[in-house]
Biopython code that builds the backbone (N, CA, C, O; Angstrom):
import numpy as np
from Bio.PDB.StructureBuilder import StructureBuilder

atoms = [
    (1, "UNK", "N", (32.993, -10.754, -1.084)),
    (1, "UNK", "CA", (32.724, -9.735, -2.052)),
    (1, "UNK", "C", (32.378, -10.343, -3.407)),
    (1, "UNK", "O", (31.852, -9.638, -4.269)),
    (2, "UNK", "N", (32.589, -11.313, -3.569)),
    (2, "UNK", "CA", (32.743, -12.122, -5.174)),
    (2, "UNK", "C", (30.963, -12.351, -5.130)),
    (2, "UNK", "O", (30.707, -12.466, -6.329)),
    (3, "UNK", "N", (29.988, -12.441, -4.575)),
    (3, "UNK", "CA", (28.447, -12.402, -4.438)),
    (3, "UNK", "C", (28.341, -11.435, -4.514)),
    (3, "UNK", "O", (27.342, -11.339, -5.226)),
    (4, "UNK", "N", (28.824, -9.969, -4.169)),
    (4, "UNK", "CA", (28.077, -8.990, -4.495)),
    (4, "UNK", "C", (28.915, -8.677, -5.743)),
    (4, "UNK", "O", (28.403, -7.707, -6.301)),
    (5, "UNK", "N", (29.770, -9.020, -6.262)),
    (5, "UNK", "CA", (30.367, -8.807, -7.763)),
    (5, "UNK", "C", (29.664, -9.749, -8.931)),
    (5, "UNK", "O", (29.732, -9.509, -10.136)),
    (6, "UNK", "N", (29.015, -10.805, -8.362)),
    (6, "UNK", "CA", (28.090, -11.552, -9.335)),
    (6, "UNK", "C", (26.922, -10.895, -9.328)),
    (6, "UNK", "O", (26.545, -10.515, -10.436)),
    (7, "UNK", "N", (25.956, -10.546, -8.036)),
    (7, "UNK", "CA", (24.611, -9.563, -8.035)),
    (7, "UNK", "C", (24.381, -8.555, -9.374)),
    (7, "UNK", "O", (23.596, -8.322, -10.294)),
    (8, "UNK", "N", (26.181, -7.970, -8.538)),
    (8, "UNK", "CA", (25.791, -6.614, -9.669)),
    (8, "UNK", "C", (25.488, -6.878, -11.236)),
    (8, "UNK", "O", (24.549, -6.593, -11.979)),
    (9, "UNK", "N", (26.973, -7.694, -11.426)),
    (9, "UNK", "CA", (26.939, -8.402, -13.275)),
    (9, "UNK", "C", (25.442, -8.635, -13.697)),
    (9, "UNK", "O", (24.924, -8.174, -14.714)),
    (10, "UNK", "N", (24.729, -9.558, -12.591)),
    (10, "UNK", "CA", (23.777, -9.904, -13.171)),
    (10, "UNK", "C", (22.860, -8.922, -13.184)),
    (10, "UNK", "O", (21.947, -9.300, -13.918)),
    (11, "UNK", "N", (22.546, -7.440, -12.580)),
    (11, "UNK", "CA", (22.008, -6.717, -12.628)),
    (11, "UNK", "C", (20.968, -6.519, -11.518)),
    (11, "UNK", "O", (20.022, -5.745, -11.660)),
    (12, "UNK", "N", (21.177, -7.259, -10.383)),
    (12, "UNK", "CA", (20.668, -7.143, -9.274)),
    (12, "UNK", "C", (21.160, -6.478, -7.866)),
    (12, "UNK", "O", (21.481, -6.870, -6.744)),
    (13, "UNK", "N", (21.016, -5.061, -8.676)),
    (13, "UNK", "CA", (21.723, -4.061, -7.753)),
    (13, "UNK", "C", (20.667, -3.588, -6.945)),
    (13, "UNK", "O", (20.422, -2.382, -6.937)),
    (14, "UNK", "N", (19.884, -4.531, -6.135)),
    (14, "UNK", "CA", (18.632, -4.115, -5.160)),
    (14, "UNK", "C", (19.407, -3.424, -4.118)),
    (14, "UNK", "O", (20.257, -4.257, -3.804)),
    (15, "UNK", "N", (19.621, -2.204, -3.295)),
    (15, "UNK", "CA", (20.040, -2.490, -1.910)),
    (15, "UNK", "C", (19.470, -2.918, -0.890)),
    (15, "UNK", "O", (20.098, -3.153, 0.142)),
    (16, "UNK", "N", (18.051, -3.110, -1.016)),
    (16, "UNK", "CA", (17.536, -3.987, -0.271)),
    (16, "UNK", "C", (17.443, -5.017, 0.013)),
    (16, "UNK", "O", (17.129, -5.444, 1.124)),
    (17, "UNK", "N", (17.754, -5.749, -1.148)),
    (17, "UNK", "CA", (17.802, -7.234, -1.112)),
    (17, "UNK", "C", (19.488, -7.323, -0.567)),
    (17, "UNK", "O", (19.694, -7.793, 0.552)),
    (18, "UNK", "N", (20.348, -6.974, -1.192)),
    (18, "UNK", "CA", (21.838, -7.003, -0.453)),
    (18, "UNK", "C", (21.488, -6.596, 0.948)),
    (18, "UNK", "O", (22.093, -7.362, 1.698)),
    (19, "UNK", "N", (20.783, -5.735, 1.629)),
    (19, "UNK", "CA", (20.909, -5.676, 2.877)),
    (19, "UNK", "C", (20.159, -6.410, 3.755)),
    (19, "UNK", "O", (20.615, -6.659, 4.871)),
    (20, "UNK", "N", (19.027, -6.812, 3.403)),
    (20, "UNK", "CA", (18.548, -8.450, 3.697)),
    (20, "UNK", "C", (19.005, -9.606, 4.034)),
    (20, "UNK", "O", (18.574, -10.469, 4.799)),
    (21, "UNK", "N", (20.386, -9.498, 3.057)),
    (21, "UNK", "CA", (21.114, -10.664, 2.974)),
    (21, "UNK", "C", (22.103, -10.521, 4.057)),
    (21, "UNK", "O", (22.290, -11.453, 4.838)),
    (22, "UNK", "N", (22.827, -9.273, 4.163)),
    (22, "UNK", "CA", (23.381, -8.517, 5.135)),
    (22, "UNK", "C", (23.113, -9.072, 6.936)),
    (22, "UNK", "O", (23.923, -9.543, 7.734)),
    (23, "UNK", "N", (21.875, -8.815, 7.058)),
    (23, "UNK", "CA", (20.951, -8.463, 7.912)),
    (23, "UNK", "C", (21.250, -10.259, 8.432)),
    (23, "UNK", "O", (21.924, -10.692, 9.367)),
    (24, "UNK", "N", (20.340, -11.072, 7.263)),
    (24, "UNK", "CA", (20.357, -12.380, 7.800)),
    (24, "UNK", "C", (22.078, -13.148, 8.212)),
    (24, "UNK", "O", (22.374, -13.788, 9.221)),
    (25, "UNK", "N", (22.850, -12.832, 7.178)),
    (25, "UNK", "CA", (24.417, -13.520, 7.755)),
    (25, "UNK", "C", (24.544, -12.828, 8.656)),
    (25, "UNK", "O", (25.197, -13.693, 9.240)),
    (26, "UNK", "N", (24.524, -11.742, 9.610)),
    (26, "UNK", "CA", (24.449, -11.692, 10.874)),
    (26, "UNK", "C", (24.152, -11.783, 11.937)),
    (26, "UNK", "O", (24.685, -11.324, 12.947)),
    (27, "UNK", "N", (23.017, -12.557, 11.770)),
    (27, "UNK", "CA", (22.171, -13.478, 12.662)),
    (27, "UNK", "C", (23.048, -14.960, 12.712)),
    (27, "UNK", "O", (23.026, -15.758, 13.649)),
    (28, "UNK", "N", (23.713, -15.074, 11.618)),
    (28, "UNK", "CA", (23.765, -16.169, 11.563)),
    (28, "UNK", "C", (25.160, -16.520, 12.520)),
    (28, "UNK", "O", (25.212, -17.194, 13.549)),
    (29, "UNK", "N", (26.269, -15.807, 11.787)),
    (29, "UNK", "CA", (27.513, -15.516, 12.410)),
    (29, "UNK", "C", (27.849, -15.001, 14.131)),
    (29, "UNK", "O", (28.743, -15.418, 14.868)),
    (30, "UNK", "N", (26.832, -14.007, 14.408)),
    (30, "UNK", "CA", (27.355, -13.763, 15.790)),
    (30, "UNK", "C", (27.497, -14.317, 16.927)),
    (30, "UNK", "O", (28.090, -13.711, 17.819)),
    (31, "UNK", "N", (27.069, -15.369, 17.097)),
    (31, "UNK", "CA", (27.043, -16.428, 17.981)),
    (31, "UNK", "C", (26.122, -15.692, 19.015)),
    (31, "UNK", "O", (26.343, -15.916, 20.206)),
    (32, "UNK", "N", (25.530, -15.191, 18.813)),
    (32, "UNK", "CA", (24.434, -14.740, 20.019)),
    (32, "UNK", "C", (23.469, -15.754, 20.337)),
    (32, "UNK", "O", (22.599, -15.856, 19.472)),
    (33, "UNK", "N", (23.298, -16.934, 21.811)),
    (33, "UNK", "CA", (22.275, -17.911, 21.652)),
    (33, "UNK", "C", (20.967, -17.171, 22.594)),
    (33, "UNK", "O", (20.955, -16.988, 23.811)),
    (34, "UNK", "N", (19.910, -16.828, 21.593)),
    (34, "UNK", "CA", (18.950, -16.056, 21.914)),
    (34, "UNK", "C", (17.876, -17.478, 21.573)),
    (34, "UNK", "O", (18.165, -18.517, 20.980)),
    (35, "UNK", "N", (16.356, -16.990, 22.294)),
    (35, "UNK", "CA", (15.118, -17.713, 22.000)),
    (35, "UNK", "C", (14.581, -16.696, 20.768)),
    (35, "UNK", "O", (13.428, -16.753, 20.342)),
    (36, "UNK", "N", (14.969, -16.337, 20.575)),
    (36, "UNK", "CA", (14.168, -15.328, 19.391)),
    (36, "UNK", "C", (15.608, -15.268, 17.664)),
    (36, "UNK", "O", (16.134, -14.416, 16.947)),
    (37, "UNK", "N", (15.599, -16.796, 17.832)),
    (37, "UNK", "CA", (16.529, -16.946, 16.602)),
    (37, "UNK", "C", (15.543, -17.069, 15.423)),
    (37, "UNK", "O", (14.686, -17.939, 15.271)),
    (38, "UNK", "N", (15.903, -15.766, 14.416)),
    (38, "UNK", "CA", (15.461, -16.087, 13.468)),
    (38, "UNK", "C", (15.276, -16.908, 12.143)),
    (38, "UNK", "O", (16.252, -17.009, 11.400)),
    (39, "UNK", "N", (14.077, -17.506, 11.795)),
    (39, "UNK", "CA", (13.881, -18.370, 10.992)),
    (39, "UNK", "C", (14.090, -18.661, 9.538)),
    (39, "UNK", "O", (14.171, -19.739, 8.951)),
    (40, "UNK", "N", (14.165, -17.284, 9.055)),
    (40, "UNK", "CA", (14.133, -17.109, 7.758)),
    (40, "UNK", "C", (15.440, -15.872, 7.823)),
    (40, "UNK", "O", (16.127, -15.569, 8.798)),
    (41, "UNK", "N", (15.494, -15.167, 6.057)),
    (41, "UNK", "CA", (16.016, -13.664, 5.778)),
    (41, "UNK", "C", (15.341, -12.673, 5.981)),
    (41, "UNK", "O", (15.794, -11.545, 6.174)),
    (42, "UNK", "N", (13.445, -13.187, 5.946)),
    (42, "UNK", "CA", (12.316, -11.964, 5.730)),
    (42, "UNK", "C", (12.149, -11.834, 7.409)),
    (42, "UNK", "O", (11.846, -10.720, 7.837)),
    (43, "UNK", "N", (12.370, -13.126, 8.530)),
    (43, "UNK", "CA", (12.061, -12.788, 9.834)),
    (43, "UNK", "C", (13.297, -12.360, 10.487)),
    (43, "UNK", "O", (13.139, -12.104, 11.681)),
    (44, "UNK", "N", (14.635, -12.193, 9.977)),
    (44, "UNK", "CA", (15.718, -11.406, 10.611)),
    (44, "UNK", "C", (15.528, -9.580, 10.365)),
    (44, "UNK", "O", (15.972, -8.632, 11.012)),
    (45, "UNK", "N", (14.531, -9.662, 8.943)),
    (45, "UNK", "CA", (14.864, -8.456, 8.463)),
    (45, "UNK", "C", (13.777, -7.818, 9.833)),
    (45, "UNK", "O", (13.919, -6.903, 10.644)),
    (46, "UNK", "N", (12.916, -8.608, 9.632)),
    (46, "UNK", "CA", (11.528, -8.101, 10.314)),
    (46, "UNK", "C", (11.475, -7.513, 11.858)),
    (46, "UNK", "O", (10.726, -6.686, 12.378)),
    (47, "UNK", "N", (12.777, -8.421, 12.466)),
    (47, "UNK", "CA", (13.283, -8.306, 13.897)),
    (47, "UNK", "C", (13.886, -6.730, 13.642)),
    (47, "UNK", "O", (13.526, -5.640, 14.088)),
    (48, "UNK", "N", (14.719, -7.038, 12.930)),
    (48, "UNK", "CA", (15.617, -5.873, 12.410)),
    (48, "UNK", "C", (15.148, -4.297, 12.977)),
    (48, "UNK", "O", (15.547, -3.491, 13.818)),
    (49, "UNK", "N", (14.100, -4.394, 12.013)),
    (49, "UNK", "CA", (13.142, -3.067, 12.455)),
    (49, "UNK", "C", (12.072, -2.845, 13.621)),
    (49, "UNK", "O", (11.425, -1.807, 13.760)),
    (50, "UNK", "N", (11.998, -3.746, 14.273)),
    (50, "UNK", "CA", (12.199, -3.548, 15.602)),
    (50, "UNK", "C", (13.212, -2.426, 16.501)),
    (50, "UNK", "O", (12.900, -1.714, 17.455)),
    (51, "UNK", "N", (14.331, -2.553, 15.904)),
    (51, "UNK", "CA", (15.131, -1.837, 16.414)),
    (51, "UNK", "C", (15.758, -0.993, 15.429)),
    (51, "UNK", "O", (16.238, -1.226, 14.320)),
    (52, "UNK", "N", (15.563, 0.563, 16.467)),
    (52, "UNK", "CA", (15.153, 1.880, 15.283)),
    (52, "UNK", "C", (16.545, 2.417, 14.962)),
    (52, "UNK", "O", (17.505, 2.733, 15.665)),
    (53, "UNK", "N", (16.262, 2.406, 13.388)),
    (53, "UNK", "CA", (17.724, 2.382, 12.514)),
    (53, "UNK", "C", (18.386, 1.465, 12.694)),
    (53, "UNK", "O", (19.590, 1.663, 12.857)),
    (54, "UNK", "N", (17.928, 0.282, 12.730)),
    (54, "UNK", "CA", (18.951, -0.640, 12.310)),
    (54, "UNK", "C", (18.809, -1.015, 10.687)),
    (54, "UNK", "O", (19.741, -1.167, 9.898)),
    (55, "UNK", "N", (17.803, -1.088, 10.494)),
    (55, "UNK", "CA", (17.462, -1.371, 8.678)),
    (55, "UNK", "C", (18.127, -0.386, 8.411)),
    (55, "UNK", "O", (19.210, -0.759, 7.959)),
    (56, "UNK", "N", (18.028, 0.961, 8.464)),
    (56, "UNK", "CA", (18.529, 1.470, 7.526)),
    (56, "UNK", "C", (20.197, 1.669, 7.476)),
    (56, "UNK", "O", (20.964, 2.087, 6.610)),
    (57, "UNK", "N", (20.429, 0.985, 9.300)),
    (57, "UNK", "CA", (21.954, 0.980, 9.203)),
    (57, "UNK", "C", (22.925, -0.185, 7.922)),
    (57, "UNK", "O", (24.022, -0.045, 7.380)),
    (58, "UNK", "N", (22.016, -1.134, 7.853)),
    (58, "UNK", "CA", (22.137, -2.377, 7.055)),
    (58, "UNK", "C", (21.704, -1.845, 5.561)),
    (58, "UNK", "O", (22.181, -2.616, 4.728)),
    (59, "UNK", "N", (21.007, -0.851, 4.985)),
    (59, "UNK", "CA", (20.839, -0.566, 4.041)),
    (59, "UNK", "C", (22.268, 0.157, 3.462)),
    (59, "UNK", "O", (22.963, -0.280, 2.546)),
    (60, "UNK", "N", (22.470, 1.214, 4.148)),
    (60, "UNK", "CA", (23.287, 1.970, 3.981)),
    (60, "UNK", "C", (24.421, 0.930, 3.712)),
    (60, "UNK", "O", (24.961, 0.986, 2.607)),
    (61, "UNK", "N", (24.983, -0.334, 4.909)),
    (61, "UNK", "CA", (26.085, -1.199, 4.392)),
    (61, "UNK", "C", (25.657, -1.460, 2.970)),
    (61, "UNK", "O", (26.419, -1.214, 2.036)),
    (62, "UNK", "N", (24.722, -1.843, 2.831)),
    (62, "UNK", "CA", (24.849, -2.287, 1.411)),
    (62, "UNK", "C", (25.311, -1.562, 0.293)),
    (62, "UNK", "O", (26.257, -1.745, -0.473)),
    (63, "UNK", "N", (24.283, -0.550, 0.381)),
    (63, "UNK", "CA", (25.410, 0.595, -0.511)),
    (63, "UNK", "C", (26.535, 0.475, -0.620)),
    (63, "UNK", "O", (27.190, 0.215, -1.629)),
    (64, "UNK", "N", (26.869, 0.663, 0.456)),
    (64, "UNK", "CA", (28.999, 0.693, 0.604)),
    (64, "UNK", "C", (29.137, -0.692, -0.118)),
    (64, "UNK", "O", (30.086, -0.692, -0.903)),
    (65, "UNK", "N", (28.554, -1.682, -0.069)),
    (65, "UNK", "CA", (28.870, -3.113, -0.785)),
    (65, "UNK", "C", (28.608, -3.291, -2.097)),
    (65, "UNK", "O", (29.046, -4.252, -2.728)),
    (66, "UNK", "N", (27.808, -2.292, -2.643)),
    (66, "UNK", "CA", (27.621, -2.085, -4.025)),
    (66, "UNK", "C", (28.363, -1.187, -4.649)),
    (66, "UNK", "O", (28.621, -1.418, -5.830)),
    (67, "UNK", "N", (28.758, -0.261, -4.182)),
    (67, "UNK", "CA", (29.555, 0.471, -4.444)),
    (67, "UNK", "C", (31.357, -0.255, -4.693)),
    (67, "UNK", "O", (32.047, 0.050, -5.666)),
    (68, "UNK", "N", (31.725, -1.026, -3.804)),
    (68, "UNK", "CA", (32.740, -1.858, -3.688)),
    (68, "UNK", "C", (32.480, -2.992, -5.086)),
    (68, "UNK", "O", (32.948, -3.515, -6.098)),
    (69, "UNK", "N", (31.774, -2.899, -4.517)),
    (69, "UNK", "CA", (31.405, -4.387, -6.405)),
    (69, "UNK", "C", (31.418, -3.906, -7.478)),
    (69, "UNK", "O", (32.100, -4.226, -8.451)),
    (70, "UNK", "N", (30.426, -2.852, -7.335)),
    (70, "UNK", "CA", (30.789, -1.666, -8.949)),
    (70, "UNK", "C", (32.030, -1.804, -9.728)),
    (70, "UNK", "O", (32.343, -2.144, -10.869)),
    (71, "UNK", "N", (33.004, -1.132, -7.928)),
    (71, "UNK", "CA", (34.532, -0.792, -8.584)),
    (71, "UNK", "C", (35.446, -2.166, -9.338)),
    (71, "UNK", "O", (36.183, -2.318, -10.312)),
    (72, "UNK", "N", (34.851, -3.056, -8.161)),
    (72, "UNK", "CA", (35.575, -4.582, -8.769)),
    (72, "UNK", "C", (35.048, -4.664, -9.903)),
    (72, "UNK", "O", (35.833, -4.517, -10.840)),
    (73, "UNK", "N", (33.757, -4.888, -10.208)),
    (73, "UNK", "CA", (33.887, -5.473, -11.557)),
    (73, "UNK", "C", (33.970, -4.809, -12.967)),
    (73, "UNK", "O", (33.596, -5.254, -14.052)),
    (74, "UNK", "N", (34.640, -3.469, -12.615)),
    (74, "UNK", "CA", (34.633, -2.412, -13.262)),
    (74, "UNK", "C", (36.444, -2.379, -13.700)),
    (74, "UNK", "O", (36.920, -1.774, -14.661)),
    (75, "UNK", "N", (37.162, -3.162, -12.743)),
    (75, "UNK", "CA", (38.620, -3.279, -13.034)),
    (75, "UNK", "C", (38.890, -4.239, -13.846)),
    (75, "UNK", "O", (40.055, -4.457, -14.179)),
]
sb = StructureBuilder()
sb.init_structure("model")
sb.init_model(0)
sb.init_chain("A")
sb.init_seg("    ")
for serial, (resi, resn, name, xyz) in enumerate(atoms, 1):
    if name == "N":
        sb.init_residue(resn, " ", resi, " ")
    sb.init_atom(name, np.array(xyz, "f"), 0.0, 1.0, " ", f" {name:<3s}", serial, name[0])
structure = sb.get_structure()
Protein backbone atom coordinates (compact mmCIF):
# COMPACT_ATOMS: atom_id res chain seq x y z
CA UNK A 1 0.00 0.00 0.00
CA UNK A 2 2.93 2.50 0.77
CA UNK A 3 3.21 2.83 -3.57
CA UNK A 4 -0.11 3.63 -3.87
CA UNK A 5 0.24 6.19 -0.82
CA UNK A 6 3.31 7.73 -2.66
CA UNK A 7 1.23 7.75 -6.33
CA UNK A 8 -1.40 9.57 -4.73
CA UNK A 9 0.99 12.36 -2.73
CA UNK A 10 2.56 12.77 -5.84
CA UNK A 11 -0.61 13.30 -7.64
CA UNK A 12 -0.78 10.38 -9.79
CA UNK A 13 -4.12 9.26 -9.11
CA UNK A 14 -4.45 7.56 -12.76
CA UNK A 15 -6.70 4.43 -12.20
CA UNK A 16 -5.46 3.22 -15.06
CA UNK A 17 -2.12 3.34 -14.63
CA UNK A 18 -2.61 1.74 -10.89
CA UNK A 19 -4.50 -0.94 -12.62
CA UNK A 20 -1.86 -1.65 -15.15
CA UNK A 21 0.37 -2.03 -12.52
CA UNK A 22 -2.22 -4.24 -10.84
CA UNK A 23 -2.71 -6.25 -13.89
CA UNK A 24 1.17 -6.74 -14.50
CA UNK A 25 2.16 -7.94 -10.57
CA UNK A 26 -0.22 -10.56 -11.31
CA UNK A 27 1.28 -12.02 -13.99
CA UNK A 28 4.07 -11.89 -12.21
CA UNK A 29 3.14 -13.51 -8.79
CA UNK A 30 0.79 -16.35 -9.77
CA UNK A 31 3.01 -18.86 -10.67
CA UNK A 32 1.06 -19.81 -13.68
CA UNK A 33 3.94 -21.42 -16.23
CA UNK A 34 2.18 -20.48 -19.49
CA UNK A 35 3.92 -19.92 -23.24
CA UNK A 36 2.10 -16.75 -23.46
CA UNK A 37 4.13 -15.00 -20.50
CA UNK A 38 3.92 -11.60 -20.72
CA UNK A 39 6.67 -9.28 -21.66
CA UNK A 40 6.03 -6.04 -20.58
CA UNK A 41 2.96 -3.98 -18.20
CA UNK A 42 1.43 -2.68 -21.74
CA UNK A 43 1.47 -6.66 -23.04
CA UNK A 44 -0.15 -8.06 -19.68
CA UNK A 45 -2.62 -5.25 -19.92
CA UNK A 46 -3.20 -6.10 -23.61
CA UNK A 47 -3.73 -9.98 -22.82
CA UNK A 48 -5.92 -8.69 -20.15
CA UNK A 49 -8.60 -7.58 -22.52
CA UNK A 50 -8.68 -10.42 -24.23
CA UNK A 51 -10.61 -11.60 -21.58
CA UNK A 52 -14.05 -9.83 -21.22
CA UNK A 53 -14.11 -7.75 -18.02
CA UNK A 54 -11.15 -8.44 -16.83
CA UNK A 55 -9.70 -4.76 -17.36
CA UNK A 56 -12.31 -3.39 -15.99
CA UNK A 57 -12.26 -5.94 -13.11
CA UNK A 58 -8.57 -4.58 -12.44
CA UNK A 59 -9.74 -1.05 -12.91
CA UNK A 60 -12.30 -1.13 -10.48
CA UNK A 61 -9.36 -2.82 -7.93
CA UNK A 62 -7.69 0.11 -8.39
CA UNK A 63 -10.18 2.34 -7.31
CA UNK A 64 -10.61 0.40 -4.12
CA UNK A 65 -6.61 1.03 -3.95
CA UNK A 66 -6.96 4.61 -4.32
CA UNK A 67 -9.46 5.01 -2.31
CA UNK A 68 -7.43 3.05 0.55
CA UNK A 69 -4.39 5.48 -0.09
CA UNK A 70 -6.56 8.57 -0.01
CA UNK A 71 -7.62 7.44 3.54
CA UNK A 72 -3.90 6.64 4.53
CA UNK A 73 -2.44 9.54 3.60
CA UNK A 74 -5.15 11.55 4.79
CA UNK A 75 -4.48 10.17 8.58
Amino acid sequence: MLDEANAYERGMDDDLTLAKRLCWDSYEWDGVDSDCVAKDEDDAWDYAGEICGYQEDFIDRARDLLEVARKAVNE
